[in-house]
C-alpha positions in Angstrom: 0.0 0.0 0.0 1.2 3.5 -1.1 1.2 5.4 1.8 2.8 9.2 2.2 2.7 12.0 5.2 0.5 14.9 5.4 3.4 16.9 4.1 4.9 14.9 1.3 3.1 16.5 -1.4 5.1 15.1 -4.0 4.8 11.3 -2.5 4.2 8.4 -4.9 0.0 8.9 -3.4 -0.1 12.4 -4.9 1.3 11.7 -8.2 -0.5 8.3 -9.0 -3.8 10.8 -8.5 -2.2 13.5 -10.5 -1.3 11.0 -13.4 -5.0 9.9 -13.2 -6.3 13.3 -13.2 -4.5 14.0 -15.9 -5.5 10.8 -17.4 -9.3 12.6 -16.6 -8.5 15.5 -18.7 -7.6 13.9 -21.5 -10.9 11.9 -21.6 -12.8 15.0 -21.9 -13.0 15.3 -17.9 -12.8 19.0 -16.4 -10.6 18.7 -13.6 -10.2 22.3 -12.2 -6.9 22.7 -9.5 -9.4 23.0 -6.1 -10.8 19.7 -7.3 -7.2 17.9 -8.0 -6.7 18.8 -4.5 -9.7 17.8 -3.0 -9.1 14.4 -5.0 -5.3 13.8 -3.7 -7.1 14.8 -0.2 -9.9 12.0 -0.8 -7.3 9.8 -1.8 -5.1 9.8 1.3 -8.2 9.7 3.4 -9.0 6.4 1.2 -5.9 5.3 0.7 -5.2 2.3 -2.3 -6.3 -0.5 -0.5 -9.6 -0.6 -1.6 -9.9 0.2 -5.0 -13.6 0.7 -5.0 -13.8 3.2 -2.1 -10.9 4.7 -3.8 -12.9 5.7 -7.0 -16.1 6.6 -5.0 -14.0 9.3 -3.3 -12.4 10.4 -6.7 -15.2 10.2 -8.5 -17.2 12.5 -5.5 -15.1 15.2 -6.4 -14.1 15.2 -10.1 -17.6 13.7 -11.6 -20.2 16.6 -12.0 -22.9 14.7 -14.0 -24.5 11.7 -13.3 -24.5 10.9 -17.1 -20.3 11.1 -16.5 -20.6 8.6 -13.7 -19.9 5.2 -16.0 -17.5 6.9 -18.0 -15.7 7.9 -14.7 -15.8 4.5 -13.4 -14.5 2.9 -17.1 -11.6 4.8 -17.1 -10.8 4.7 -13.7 -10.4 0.6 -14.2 -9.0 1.1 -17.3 -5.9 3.6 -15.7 -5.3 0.9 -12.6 -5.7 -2.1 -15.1 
């Protein structure tokens, strides 16, 4: 398990989420900078044990439609397949 402290912002944690976000973005995904921050937050709350729990909290913060929500979840398997 990828772990990191409060302040390591630059810990493996943080930049699997960035790569991801980024990953987002390119998928048509409008990830402003408050919410990439809110989603490395949710993600060291979460942490990477549990995968799912791990893309509800991402997905909380980044997904604004419910129409985005399967797309969200597709690509989110597809980045940690």
């Amino acid at each position: 398990m990828l772990k990191e402290t409060a302040g390591d912002a630059t810990g493996p944690l943080t930049r699997l989420v960035d790569e991801l976000l980024w990953a987002l973005r390119r998928d048509g995904f409008a990830v402003s900078t408050a919410q990439a921050i809110d989603a490395a937050r949710a993600a060291s709350l979460v942490g990477f044990g549990d995968q799912r729990a791990l893309a509800s909290a991402i997905g909380a913060v980044v997904v604004e439609r419910r129409a985005d929500r399967a797309r969200f979840a597709e690509r989110f398997d597809r980045f940690f397949a």
